[in-house]
DOSE-449984 format. One record per residue (C-alpha): residue in three letters; x negated, y, z negated. Coordinates in nm, 3 decimals, m for minus. Layout:
// DOSE-449984
 residu       x       y       z
    Ala       X       Y       Z
...
This chain:
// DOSE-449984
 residu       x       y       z
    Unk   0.000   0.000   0.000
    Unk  m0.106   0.348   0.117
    Unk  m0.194   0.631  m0.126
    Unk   0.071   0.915  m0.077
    Unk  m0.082   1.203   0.115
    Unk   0.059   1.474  m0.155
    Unk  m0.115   1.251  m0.414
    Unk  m0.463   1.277  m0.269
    Unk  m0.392   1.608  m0.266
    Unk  m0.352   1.673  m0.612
    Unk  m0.629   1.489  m0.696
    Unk  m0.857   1.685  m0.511
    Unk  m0.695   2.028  m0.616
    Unk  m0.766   1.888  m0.957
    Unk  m1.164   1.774  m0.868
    Unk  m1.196   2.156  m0.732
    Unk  m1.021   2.322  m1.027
    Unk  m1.273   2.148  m1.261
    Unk  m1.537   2.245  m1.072
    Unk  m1.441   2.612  m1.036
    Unk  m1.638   2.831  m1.242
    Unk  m1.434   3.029  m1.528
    Unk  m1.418   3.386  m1.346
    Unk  m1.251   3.214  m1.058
    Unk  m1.038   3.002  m1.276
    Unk  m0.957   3.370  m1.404
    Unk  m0.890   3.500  m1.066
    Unk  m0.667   3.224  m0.976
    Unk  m0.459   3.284  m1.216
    Unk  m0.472   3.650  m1.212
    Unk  m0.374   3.545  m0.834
    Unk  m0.087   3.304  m0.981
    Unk   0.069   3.588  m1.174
    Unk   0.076   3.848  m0.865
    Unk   0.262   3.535  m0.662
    Unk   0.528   3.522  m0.921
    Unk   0.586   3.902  m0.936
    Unk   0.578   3.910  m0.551
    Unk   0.828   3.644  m0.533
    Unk   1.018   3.831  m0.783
    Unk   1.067   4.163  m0.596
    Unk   1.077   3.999  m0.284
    Unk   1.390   3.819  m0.426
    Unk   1.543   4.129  m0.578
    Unk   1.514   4.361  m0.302
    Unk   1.685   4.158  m0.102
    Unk   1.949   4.064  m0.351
    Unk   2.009   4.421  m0.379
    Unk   1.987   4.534  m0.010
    Unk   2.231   4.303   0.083
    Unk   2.467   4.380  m0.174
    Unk   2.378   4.760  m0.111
    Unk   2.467   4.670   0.314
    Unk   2.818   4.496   0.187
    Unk   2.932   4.745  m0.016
    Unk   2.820   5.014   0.195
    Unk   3.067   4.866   0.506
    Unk   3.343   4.836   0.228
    Unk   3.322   5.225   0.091
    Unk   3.201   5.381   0.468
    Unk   3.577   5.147   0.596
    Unk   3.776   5.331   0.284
    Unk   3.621   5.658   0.378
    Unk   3.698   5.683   0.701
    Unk   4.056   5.603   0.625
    Unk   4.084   5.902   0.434
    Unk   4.249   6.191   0.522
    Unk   4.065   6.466   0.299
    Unk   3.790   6.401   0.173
    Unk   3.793   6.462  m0.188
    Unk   4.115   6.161  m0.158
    Unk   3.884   5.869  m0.324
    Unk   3.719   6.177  m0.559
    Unk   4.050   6.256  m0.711
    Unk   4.163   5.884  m0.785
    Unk   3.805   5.876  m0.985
    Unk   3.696   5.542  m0.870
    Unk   3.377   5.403  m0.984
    Unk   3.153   5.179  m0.774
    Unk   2.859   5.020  m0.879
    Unk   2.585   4.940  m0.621
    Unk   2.689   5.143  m0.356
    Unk   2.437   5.425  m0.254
    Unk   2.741   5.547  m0.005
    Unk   2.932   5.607  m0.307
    Unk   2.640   5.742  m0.523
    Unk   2.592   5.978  m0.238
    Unk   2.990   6.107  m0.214
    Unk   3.029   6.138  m0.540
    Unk   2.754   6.411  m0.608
    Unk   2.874   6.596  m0.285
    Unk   3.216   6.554  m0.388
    Unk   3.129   6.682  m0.767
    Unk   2.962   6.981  m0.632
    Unk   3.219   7.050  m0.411
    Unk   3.505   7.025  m0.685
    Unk   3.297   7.267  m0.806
    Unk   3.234   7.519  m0.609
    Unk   3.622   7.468  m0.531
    Unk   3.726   7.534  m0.894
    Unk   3.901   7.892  m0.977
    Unk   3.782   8.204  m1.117
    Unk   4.126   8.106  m1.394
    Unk   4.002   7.746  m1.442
    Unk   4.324   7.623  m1.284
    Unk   4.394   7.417  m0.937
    Unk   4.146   7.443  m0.655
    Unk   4.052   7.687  m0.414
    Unk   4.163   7.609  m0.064
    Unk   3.814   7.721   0.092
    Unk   3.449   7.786   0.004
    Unk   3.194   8.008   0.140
    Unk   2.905   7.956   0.391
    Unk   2.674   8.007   0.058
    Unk   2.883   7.731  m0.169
    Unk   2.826   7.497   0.191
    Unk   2.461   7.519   0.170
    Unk   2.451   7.407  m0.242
    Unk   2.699   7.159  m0.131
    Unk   2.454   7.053   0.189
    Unk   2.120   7.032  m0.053
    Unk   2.285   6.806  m0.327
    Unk   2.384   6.513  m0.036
    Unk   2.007   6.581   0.086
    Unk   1.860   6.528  m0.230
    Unk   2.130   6.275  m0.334
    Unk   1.997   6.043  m0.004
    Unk   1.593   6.107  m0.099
    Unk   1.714   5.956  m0.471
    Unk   1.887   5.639  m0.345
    Unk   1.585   5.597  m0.087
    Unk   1.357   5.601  m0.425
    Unk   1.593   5.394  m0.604
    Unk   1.558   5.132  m0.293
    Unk   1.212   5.121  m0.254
    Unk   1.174   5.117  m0.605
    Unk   0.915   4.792  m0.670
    Unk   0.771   4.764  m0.335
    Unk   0.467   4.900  m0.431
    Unk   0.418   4.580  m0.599
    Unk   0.444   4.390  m0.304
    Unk   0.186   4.617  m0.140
    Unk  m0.059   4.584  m0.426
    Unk  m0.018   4.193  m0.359
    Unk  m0.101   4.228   0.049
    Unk  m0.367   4.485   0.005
    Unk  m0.569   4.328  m0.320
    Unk  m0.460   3.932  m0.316
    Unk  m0.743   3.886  m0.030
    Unk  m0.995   4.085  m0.208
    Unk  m0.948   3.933  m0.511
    Unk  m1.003   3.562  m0.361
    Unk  m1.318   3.723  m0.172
    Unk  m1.450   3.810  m0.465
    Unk  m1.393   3.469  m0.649
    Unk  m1.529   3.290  m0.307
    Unk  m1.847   3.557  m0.334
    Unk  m1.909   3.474  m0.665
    Unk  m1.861   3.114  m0.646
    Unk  m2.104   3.074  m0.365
    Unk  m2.354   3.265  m0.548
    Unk  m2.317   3.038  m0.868
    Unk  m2.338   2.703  m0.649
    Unk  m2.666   2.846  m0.449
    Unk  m2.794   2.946  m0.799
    Unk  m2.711   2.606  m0.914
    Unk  m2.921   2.509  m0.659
    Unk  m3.220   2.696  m0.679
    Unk  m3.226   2.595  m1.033
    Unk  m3.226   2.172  m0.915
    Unk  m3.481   2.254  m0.641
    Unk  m3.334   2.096  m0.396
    Unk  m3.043   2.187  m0.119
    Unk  m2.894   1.878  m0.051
    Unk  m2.492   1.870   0.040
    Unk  m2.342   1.669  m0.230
    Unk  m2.517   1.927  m0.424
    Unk  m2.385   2.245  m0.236
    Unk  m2.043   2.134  m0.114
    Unk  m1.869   2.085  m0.469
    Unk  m1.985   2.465  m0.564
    Unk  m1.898   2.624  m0.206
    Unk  m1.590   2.405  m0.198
    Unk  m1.460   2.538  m0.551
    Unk  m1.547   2.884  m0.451
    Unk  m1.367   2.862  m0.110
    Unk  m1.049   2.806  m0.304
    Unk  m1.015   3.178  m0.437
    Unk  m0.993   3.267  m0.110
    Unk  m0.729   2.992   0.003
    Unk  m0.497   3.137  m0.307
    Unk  m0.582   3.518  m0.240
    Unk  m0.418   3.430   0.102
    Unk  m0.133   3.220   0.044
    Unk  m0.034   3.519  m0.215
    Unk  m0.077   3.788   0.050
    Unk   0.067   3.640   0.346
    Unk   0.462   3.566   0.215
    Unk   0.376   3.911   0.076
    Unk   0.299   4.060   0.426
    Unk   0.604   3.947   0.552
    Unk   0.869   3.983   0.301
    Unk   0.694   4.349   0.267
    Unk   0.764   4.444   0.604
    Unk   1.088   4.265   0.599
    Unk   1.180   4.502   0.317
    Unk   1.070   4.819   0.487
    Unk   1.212   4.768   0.805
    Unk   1.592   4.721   0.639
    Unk   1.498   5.005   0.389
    Unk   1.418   5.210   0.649
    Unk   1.749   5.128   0.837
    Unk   1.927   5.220   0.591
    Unk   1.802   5.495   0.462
    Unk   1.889   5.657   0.807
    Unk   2.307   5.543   0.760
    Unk   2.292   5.735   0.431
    Unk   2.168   6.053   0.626
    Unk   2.391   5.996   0.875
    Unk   2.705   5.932   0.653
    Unk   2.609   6.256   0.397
    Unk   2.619   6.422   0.784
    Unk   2.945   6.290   0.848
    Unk   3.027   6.410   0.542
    Unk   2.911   6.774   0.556
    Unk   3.128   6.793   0.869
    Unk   3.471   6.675   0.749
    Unk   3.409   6.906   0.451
    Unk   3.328   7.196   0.657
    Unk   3.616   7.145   0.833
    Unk   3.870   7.102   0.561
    Unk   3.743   7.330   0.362
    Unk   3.492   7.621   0.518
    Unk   3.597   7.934   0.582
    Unk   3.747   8.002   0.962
    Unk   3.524   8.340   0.958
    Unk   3.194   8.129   0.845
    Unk   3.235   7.869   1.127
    Unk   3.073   7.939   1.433
């Protein structure tokens, strides 16, 4: 009966391990540590961009289905997850706002040019502060891509200078000598890049859908700027 591949395996992952010296047993598992926080935000993000790309379609369906704009404002529904919402509801609050009367009571039916801009710069900075909140943790996952591969270079660098000093030491150069020590040091290397590769990709992955949306929030906070100036701007400010 064969030996199971996966088994020989293991034992020789084991046979390097032991003969690893104890700063790259440290950078291994420096290395393991970065894999599981990768993993981690990888898994997150996307948890949270998809759940941010459903409820988005959900709210931007209910909005356009509105006839004034302050309609899902006034019924002061909450809606967790949703950087749509997040984004309507500081527009809308600053727009209640600059709608209230001088007496404190009802609305005013229009607002100036001036109260448009205010209203304009909180959706502008209410889209940069859902972009932050999305690409919050990603500089994790660049820290992985960028330093995983130097890490294992170092680990392989100073391996291979331990097993030539080893070496030097025995006086003699022979391979079963100098392939244990090279082989051990190699494997910093092999970990530094199995850490920064599903990084890579899960990094760009990220960025590419963050990036996608970040450009429907502009455009809905535009769409929104326009139905509001046209419910609620002043006929002599509109050009």
């Amino acid at each position: 009966m064969n030996t199971p591949v996966y088994f020989l395996a293991d034992i020789e992952l084991l046979y390097v391990w032991k003969l690893a010296p104890l700063e790259g047993k440290a950078i291994i598992v420096i290395l393991i540590i970065f894999s599981i926080f990768a993993w981690s935000v990888m898994a997150s993000k996307a948890m949270q961009m998809r759940r941010a790309k459903k409820m988005n379609h959900y709210f931007d369906t209910e909005f356009r289905g509105q006839k004034n704009v302050l309609a899902i404002y006034d019924r002061k529904i909450q809606v967790e997850g949703c950087p749509l919402f997040t984004i309507y509801q500081e527009g809308c609050l600053e727009l209640n706002n600059r709608l209230k009367s001088t007496t404190g009571e009802g609305r005013k039916s229009r607002v100036s040019l001036k109260a448009m801009e205010h209203v304009k710069r909180t959706l502008e900075s209410a889209v940069a502060q859902e972009a932050i909140k999305l690409e919050s943790g990603l500089i994790l996952l660049a820290v992985a891509v960028s330093g995983a591969p130097f890490l294992g270079l170092l680990g392989t660098v100073w391996g291979v200078m331990i097993a030539f000093t080893d070496v030097a030491k025995k006086g003699g150069a022979d391979l079963p000598t100098l392939a244990p020590g090279v082989a051990a040091a190699l494997v910093t290397t092999v970990a530094g890049l199995l850490v920064a590769i599903p990084s890579m990709f899960g990094y760009n992955w990220l960025v590419h859908n963050l990036r996608v949306m970040t450009v429907q929030l502009d455009n809905f906070a535009q769409s929104l700027v326009s139905r509001i100036e046209i419910e609620f701007l002043n006929d002599d400010d509109i050009e």
